[in-house]
mmCIF file of the C-alpha atoms, coordinates in Angstrom:
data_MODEL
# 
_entry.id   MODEL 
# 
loop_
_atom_site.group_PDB 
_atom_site.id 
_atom_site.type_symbol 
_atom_site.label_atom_id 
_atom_site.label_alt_id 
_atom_site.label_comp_id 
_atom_site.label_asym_id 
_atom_site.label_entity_id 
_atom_site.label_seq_id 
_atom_site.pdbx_PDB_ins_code 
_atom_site.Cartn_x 
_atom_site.Cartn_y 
_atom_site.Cartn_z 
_atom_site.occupancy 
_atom_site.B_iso_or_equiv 
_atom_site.pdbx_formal_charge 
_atom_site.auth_seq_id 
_atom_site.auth_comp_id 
_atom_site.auth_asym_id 
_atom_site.auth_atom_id 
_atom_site.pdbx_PDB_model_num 
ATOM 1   C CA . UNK A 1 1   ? -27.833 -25.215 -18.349 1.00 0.00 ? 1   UNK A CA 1 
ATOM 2   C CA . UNK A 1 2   ? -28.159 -23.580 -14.850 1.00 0.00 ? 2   UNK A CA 1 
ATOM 3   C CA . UNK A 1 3   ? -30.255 -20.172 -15.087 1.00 0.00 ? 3   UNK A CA 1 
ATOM 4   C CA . UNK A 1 4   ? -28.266 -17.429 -13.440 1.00 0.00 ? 4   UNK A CA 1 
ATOM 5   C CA . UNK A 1 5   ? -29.806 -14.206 -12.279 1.00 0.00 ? 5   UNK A CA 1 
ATOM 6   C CA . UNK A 1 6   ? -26.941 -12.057 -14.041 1.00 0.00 ? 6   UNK A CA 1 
ATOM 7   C CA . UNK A 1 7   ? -27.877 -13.620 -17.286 1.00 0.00 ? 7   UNK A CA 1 
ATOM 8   C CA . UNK A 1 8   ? -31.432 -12.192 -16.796 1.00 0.00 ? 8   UNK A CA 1 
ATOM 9   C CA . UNK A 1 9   ? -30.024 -9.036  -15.695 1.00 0.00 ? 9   UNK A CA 1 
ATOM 10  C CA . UNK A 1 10  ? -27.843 -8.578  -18.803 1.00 0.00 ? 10  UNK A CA 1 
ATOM 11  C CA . UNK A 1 11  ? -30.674 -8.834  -21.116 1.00 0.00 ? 11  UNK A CA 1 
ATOM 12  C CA . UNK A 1 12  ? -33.053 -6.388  -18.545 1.00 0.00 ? 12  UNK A CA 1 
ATOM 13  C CA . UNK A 1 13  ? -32.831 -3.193  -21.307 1.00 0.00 ? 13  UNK A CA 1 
ATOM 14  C CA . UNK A 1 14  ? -33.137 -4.976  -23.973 1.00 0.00 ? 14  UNK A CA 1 
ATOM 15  C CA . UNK A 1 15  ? -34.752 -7.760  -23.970 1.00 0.00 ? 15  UNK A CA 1 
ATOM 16  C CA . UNK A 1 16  ? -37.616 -7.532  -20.607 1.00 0.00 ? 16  UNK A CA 1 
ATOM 17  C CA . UNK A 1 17  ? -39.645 -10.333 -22.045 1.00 0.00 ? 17  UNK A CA 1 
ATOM 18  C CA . UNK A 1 18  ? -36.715 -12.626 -22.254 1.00 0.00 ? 18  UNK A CA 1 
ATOM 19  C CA . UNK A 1 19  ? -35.360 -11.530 -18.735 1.00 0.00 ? 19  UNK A CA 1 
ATOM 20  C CA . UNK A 1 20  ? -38.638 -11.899 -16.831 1.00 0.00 ? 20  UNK A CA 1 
ATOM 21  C CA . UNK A 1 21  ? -38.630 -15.623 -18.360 1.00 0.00 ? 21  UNK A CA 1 
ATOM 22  C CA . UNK A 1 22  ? -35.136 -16.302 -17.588 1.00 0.00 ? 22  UNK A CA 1 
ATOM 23  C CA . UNK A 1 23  ? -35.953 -14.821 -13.669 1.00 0.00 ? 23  UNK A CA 1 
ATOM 24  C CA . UNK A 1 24  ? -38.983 -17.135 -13.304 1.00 0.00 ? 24  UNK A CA 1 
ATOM 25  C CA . UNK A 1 25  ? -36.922 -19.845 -13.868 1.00 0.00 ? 25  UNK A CA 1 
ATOM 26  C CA . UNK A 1 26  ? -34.016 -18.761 -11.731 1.00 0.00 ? 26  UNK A CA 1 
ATOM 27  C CA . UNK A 1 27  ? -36.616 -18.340 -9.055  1.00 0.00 ? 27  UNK A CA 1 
ATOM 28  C CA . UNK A 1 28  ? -38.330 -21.712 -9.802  1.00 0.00 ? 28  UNK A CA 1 
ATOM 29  C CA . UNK A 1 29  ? -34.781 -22.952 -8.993  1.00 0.00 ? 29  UNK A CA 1 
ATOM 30  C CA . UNK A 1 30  ? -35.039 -21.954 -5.464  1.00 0.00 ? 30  UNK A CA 1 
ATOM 31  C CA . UNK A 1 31  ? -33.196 -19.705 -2.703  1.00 0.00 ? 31  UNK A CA 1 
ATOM 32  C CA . UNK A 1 32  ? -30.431 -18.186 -4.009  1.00 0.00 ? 32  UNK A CA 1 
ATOM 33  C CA . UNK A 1 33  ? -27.838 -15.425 -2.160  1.00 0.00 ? 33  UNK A CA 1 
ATOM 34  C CA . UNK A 1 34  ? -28.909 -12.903 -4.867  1.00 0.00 ? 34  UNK A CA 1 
ATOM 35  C CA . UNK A 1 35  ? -32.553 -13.302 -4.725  1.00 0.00 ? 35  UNK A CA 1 
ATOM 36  C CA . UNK A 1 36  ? -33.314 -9.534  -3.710  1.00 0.00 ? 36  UNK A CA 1 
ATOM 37  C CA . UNK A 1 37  ? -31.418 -8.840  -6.600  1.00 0.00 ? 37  UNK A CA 1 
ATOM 38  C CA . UNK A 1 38  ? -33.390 -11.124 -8.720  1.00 0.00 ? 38  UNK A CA 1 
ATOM 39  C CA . UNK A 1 39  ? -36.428 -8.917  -7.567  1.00 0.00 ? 39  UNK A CA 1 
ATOM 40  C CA . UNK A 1 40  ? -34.653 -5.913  -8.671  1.00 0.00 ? 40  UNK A CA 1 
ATOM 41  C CA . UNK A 1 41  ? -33.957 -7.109  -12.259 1.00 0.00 ? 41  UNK A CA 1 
ATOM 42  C CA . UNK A 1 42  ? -37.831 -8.362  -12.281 1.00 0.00 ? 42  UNK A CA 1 
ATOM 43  C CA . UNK A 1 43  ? -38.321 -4.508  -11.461 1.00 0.00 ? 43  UNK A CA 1 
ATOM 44  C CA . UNK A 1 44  ? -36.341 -3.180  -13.727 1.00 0.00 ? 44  UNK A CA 1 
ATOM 45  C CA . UNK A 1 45  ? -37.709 -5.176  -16.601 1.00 0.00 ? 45  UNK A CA 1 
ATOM 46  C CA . UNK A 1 46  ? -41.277 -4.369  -15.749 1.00 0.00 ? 46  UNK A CA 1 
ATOM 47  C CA . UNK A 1 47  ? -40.683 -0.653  -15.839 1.00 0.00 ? 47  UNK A CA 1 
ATOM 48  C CA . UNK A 1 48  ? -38.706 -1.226  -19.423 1.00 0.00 ? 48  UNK A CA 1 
ATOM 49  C CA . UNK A 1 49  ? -42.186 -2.662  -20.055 1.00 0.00 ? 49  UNK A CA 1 
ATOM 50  C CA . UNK A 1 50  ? -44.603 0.138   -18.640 1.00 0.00 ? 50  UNK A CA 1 
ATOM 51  C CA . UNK A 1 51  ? -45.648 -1.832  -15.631 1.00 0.00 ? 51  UNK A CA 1 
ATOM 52  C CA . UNK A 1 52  ? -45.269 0.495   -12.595 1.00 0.00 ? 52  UNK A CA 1 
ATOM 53  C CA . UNK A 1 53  ? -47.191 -1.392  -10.390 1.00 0.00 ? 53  UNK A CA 1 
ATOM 54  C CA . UNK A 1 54  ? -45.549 -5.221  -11.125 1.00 0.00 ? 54  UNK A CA 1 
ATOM 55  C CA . UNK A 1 55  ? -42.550 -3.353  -10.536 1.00 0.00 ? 55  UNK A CA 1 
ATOM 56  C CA . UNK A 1 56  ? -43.813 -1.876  -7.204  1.00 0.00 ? 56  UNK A CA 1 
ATOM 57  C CA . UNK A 1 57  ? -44.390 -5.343  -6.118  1.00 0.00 ? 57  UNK A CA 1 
ATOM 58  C CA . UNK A 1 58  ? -40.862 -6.548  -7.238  1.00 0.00 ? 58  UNK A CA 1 
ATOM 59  C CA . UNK A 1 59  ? -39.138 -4.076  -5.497  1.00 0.00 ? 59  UNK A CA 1 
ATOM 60  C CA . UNK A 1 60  ? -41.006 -4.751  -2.263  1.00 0.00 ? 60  UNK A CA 1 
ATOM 61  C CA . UNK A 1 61  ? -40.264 -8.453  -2.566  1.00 0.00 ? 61  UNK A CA 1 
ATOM 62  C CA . UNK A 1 62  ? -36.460 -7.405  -3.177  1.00 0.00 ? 62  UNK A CA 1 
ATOM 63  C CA . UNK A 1 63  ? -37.041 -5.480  0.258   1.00 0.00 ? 63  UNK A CA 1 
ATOM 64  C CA . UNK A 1 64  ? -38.670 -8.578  2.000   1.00 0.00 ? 64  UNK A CA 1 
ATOM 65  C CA . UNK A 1 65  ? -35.506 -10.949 1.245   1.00 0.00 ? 65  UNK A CA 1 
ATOM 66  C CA . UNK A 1 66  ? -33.680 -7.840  2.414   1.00 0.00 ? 66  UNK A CA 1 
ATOM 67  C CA . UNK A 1 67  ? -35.337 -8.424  6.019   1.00 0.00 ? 67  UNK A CA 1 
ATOM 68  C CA . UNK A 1 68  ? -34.930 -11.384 5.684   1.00 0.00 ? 68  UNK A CA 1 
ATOM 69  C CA . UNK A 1 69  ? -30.934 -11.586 4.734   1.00 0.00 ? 69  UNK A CA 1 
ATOM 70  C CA . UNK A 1 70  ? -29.675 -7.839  5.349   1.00 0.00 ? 70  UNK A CA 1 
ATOM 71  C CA . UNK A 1 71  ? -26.016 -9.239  4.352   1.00 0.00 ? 71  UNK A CA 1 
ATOM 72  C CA . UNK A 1 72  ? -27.487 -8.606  0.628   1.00 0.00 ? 72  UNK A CA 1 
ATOM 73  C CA . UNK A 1 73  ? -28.379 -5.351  -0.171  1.00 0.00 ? 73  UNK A CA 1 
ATOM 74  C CA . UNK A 1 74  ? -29.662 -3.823  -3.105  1.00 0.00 ? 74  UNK A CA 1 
ATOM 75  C CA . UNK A 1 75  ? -30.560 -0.749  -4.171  1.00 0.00 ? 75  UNK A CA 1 
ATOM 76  C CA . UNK A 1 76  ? -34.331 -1.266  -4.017  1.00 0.00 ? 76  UNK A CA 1 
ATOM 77  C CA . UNK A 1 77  ? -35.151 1.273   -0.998  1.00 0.00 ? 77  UNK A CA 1 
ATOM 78  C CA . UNK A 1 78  ? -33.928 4.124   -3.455  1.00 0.00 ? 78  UNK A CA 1 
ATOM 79  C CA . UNK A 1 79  ? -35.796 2.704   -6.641  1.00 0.00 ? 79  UNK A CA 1 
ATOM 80  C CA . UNK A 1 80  ? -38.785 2.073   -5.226  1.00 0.00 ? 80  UNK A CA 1 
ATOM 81  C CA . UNK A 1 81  ? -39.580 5.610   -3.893  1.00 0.00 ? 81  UNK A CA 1 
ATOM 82  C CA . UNK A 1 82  ? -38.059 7.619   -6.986  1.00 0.00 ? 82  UNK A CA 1 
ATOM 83  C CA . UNK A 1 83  ? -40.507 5.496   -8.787  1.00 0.00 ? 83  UNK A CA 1 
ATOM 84  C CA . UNK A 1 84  ? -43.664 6.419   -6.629  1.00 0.00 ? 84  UNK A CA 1 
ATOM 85  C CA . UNK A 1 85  ? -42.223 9.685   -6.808  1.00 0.00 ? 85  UNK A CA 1 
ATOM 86  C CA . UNK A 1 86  ? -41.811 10.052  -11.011 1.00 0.00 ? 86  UNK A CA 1 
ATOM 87  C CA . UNK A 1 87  ? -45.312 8.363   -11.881 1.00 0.00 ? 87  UNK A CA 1 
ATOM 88  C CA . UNK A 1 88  ? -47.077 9.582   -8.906  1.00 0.00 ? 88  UNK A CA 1 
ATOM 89  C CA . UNK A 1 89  ? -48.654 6.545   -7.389  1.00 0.00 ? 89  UNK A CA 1 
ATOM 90  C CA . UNK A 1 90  ? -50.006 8.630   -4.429  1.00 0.00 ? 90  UNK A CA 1 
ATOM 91  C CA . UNK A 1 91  ? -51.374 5.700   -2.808  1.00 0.00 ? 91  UNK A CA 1 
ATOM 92  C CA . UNK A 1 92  ? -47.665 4.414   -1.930  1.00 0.00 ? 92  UNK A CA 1 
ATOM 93  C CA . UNK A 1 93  ? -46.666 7.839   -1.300  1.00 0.00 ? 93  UNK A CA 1 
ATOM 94  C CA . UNK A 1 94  ? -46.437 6.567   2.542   1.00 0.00 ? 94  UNK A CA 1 
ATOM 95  C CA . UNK A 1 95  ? -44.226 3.958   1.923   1.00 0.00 ? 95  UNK A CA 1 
ATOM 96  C CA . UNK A 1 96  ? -42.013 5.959   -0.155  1.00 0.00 ? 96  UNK A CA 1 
ATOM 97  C CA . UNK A 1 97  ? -41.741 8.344   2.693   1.00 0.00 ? 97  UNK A CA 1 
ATOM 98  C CA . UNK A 1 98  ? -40.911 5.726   5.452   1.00 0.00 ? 98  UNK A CA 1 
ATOM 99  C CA . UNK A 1 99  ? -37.983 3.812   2.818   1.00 0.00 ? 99  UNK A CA 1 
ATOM 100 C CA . UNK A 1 100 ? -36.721 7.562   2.359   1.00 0.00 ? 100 UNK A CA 1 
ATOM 101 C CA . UNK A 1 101 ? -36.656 8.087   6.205   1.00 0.00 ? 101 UNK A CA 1 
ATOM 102 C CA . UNK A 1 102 ? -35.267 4.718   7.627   1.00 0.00 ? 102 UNK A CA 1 
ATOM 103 C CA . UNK A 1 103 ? -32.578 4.313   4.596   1.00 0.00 ? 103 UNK A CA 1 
ATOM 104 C CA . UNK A 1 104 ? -31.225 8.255   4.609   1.00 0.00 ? 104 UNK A CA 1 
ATOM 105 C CA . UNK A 1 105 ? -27.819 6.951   6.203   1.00 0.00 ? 105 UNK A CA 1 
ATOM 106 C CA . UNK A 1 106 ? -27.449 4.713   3.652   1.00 0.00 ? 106 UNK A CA 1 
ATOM 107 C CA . UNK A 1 107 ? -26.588 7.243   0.917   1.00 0.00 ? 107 UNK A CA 1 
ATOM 108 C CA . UNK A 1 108 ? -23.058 7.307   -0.384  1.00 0.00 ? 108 UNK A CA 1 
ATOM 109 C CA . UNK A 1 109 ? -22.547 8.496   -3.647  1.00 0.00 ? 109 UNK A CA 1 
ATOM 110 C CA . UNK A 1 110 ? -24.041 11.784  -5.882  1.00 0.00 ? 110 UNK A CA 1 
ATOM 111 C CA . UNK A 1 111 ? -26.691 9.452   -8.048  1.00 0.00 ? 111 UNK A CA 1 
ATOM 112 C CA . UNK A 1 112 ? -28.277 8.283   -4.659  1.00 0.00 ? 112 UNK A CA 1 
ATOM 113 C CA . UNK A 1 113 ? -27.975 11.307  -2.717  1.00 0.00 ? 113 UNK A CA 1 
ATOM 114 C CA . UNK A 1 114 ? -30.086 13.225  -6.272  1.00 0.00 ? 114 UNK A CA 1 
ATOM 115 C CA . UNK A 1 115 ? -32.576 9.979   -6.796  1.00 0.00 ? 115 UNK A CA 1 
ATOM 116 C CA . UNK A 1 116 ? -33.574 9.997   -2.511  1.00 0.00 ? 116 UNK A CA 1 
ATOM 117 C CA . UNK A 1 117 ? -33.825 13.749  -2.776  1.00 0.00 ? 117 UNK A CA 1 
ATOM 118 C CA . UNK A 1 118 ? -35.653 13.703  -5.791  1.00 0.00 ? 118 UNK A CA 1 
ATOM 119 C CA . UNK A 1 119 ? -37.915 11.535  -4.438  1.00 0.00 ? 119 UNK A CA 1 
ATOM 120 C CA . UNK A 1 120 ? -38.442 13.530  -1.476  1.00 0.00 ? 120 UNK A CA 1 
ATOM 121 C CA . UNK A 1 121 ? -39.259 16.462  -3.388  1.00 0.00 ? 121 UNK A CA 1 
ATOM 122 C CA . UNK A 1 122 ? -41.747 15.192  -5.714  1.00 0.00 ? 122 UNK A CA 1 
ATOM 123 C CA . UNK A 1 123 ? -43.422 13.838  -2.867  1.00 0.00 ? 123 UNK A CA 1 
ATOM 124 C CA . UNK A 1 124 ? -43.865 16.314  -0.430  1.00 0.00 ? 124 UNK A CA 1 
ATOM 125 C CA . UNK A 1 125 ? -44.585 18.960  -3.417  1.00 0.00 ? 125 UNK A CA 1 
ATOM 126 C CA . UNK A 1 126 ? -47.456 16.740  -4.200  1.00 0.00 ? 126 UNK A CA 1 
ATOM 127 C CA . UNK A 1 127 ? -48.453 16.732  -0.320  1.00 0.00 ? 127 UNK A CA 1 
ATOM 128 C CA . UNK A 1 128 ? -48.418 20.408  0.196   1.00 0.00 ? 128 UNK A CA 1 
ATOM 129 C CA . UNK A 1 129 ? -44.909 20.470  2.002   1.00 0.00 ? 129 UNK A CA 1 
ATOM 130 C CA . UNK A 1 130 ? -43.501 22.912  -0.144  1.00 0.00 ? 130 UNK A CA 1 
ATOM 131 C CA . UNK A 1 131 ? -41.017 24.088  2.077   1.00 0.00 ? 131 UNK A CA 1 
ATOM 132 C CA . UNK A 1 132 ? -39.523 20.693  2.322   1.00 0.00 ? 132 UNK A CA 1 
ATOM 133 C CA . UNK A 1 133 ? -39.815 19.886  -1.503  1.00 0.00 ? 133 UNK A CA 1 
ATOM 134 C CA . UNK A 1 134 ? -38.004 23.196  -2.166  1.00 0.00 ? 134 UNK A CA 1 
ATOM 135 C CA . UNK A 1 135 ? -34.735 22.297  -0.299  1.00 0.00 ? 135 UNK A CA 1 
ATOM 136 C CA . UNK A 1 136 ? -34.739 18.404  -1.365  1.00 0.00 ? 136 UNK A CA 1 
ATOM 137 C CA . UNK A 1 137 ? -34.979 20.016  -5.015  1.00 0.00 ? 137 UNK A CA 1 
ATOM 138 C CA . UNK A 1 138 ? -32.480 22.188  -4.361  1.00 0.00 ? 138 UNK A CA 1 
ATOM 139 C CA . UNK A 1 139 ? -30.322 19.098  -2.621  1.00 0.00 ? 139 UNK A CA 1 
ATOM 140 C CA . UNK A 1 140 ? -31.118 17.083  -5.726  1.00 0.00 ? 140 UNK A CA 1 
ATOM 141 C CA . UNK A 1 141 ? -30.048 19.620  -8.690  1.00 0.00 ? 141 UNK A CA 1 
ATOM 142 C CA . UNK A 1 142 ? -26.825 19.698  -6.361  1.00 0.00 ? 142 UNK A CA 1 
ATOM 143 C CA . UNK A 1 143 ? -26.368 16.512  -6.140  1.00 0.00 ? 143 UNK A CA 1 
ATOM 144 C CA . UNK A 1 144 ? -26.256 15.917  -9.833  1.00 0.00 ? 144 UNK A CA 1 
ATOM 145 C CA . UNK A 1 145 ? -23.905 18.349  -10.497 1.00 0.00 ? 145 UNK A CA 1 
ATOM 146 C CA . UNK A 1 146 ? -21.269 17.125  -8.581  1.00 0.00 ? 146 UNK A CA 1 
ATOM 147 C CA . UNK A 1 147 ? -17.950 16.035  -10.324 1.00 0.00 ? 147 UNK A CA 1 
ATOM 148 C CA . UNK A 1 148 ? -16.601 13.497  -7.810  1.00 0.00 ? 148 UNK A CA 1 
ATOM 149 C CA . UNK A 1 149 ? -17.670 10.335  -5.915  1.00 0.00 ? 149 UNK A CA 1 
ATOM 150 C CA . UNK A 1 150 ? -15.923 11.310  -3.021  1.00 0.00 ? 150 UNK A CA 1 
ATOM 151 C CA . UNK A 1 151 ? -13.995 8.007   -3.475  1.00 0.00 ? 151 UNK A CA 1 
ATOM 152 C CA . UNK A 1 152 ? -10.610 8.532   -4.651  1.00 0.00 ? 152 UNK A CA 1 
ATOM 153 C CA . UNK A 1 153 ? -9.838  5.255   -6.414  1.00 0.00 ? 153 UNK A CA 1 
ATOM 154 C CA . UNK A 1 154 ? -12.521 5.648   -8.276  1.00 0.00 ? 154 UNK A CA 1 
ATOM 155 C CA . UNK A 1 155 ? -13.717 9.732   -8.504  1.00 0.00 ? 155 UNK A CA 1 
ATOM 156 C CA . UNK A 1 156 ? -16.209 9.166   -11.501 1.00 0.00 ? 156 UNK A CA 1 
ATOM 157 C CA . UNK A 1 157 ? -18.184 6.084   -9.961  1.00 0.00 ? 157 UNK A CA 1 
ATOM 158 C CA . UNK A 1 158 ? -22.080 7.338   -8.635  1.00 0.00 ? 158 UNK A CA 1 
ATOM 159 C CA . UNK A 1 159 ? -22.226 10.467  -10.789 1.00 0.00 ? 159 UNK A CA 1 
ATOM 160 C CA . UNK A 1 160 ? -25.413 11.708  -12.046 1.00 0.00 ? 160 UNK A CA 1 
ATOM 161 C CA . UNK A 1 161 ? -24.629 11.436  -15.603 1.00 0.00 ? 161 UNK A CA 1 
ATOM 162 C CA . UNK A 1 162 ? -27.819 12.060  -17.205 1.00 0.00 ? 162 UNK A CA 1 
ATOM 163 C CA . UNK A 1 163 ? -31.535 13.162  -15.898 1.00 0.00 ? 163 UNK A CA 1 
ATOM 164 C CA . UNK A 1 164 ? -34.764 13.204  -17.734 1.00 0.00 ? 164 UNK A CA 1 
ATOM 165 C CA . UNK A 1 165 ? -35.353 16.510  -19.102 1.00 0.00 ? 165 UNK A CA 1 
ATOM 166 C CA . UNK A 1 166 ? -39.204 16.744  -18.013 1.00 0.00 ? 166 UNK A CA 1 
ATOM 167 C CA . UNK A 1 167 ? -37.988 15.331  -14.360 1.00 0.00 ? 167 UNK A CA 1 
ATOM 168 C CA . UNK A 1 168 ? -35.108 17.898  -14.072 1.00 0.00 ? 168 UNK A CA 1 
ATOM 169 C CA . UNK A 1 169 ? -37.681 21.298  -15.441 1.00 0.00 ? 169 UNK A CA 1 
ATOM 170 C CA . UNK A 1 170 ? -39.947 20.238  -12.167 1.00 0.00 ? 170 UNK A CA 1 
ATOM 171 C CA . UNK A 1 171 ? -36.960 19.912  -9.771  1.00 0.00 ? 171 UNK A CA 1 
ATOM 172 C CA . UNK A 1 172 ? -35.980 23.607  -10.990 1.00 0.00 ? 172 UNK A CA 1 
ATOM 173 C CA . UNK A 1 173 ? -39.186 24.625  -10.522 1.00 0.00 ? 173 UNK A CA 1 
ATOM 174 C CA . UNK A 1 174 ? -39.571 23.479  -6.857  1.00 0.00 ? 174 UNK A CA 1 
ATOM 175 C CA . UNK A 1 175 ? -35.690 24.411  -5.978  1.00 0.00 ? 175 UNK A CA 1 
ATOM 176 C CA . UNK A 1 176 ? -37.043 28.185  -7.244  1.00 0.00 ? 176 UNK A CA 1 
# 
């Protein structure tokens, strides 16, 4: 049967093995509307797997087709930089810091405005800025305490519903 990239994306937590097979044949298949997506599931799966930097590449490939098709968007110019951010891959800390910059319009709900902040943070703490890592802490921890998308239809879509302990003690510490 035809290989679709939501099938691939379903199994992503699970099963990484199985989705990175299923998404080399759904990219074998050729172009498809949701290839940046594709990219992002690839990402995803490699980080369920430990592999920062093949998901790195993924997510820059989901931000390539983006370029290339902007009508299909994903949310790869947030993921990418929280994850330079989190494991501290200083060598893309540039590139973290340009996504952050040229995409900061682009945040609409709580989870994005804590994950771009957070990124922020981490980043410039690690770069000396801490002026500027103090308030995007601060902006994050608010950001993931909020109780409402801003959306009435649907109030509870975008929250921050859970952080990693270790990653929330160093965003306190900055914000302090």
């Amino acid at each position: 049967g035809q290989v679709r990239a939501d099938q691939a994306s379903a199994l992503r937590p699970t099963c990484p093995e199985v989705a990175l097979r299923l998404l080399d044949q759904y990219f074998a298949l050729g172009e498809h509307f949701d290839t940046a997506q594709g990219h992002v599931d690839r990402a995803t799966a490699y980080l369920s797997l430990g592999r920062s930097e093949s998901a790195t590449l993924a997510y820059e490939a989901a931000l390539e087709r983006e370029a290339a098709f902007p009508n299909v968007q994903t949310q790869a110019y947030l993921e990418l930089p929280f994850l330079i951010a989190k494991e501290r891959l200083s060598q893309h800390y540039a590139r973290a810091l340009t996504l952050l910059d040229a995409h900061k319009k682009r945040l609409t709900f709580p989870i994005d405005r804590f994950r771009w902040n957070c990124a922020l943070a981490l980043i410039q703490s690690e770069q000396g800025d801490l002026h500027t890592a103090q308030q995007a802490a601060r902006d994050a921890l608010a950001a993931s305490t909020e109780g409402h998308s801003g959306f009435r239809n649907h109030p509870r879509i975008g929250l921050v519903l859970t952080t990693d302990e270790a990653l929330r003690r160093r965003l306190e510490e900055l914000a302090a």
